[in-house]
C-alpha positions as CSV (number, residue, x, y, z in Angstrom):
1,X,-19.7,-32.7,-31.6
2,X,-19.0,-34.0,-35.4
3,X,-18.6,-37.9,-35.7
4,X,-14.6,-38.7,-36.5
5,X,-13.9,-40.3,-40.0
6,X,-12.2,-42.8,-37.6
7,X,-15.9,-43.5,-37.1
8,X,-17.4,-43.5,-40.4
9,X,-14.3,-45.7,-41.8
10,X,-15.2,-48.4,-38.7
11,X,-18.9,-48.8,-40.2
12,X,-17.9,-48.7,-43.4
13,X,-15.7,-51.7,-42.9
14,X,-18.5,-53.2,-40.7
15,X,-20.6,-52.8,-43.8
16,X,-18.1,-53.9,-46.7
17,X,-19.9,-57.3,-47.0
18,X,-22.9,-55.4,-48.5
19,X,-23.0,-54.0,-52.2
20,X,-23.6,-50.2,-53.0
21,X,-23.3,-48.9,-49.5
22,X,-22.6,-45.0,-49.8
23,X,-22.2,-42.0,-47.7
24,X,-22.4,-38.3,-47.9
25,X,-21.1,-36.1,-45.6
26,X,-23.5,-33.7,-43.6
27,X,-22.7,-30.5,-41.0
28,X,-20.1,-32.4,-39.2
29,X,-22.0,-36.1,-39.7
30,X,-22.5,-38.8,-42.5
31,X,-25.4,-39.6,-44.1
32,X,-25.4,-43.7,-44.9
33,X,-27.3,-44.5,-48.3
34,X,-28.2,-48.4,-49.0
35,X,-28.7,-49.0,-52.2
36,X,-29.3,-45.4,-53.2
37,X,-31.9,-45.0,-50.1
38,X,-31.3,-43.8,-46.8
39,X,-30.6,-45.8,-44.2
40,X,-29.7,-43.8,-41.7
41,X,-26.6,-41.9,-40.5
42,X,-23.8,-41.3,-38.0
43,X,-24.3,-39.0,-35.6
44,X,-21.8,-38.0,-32.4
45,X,-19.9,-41.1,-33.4
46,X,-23.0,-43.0,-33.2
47,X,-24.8,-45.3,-35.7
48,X,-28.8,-44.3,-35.9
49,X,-31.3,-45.9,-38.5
50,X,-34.6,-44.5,-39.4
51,X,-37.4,-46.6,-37.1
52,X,-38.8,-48.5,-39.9
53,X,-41.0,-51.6,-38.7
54,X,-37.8,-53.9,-40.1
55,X,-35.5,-52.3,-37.7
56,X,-37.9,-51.7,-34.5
57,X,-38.5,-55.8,-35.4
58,X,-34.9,-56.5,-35.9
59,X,-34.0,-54.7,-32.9
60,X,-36.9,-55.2,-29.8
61,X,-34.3,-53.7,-27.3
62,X,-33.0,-50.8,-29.3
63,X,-33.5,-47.1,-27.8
64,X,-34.9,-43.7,-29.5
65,X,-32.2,-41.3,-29.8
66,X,-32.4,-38.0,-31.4
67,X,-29.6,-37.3,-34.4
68,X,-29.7,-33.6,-33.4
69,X,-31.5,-30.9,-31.7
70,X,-35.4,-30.7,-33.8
71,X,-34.5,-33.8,-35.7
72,X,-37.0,-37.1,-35.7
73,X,-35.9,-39.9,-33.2
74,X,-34.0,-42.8,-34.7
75,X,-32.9,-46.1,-33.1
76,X,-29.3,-46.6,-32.0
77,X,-28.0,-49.4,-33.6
78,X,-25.6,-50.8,-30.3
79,X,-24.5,-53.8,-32.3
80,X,-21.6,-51.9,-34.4
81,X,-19.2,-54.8,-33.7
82,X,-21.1,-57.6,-34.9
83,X,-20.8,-57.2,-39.1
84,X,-23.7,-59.6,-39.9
85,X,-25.9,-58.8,-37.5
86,X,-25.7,-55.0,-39.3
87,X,-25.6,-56.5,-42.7
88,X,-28.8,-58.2,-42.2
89,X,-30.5,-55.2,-40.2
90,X,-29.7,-53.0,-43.6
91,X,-30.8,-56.2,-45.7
92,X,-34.4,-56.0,-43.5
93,X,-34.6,-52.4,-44.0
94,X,-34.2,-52.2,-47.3
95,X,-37.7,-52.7,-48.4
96,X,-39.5,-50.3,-45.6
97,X,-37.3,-47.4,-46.6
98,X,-38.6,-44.9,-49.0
99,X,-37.1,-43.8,-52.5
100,X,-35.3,-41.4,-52.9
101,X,-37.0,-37.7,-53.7
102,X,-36.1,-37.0,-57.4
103,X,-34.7,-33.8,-57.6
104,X,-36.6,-30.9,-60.0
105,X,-34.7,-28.8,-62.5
């Protein structure tokens, strides 16, 4: 099942108290990019983040879910409502995440 933009546009607001939060849209679900890396994504009209040590720190409780079938587990961020709990989960993560790949020509 695609994720709704309803969705999308409710973390996006959840996240407007963070600079340079962006989002590209992938087979039916968004991609969310935090200062150019990637954070994670929405999936089924859920929030998952890759399972850096920042996040699995930041949240002890939080379960493995897959984004799709094949895909890597992620952790499912439960605390969508709370807007600085997620600003300071992507603040955390920000250093753990990879660059992005540069793309070849």
């Amino acid at each position: 099942m695609p994720s709704s933009t309803e969705y999308l546009n409710f973390i996006l607001e959840q996240l407007s108290d963070l600079k340079d939060i962006t989002y590209k849209p992938m087979m039916g679900e968004f991609l969310i990019y935090y200062r150019g890396k990637l954070v994670g994504g929405i999936y089924d009209d859920r929030l998952l983040v890759k399972p850096v040590k920042s996040a699995i720190s930041y949240m002890p409780q939080a379960e493995y879910s897959l984004p799709y079938a094949g895909a890597k587990e992620m952790l499912n961020v439960d605390n969508v409502d709370d807007k600085l709990y997620l600003a300071g989960l992507f603040e955390a993560m920000y250093e753990d995440l990879p660059m992005p790949k540069t793309k070849k020509h």
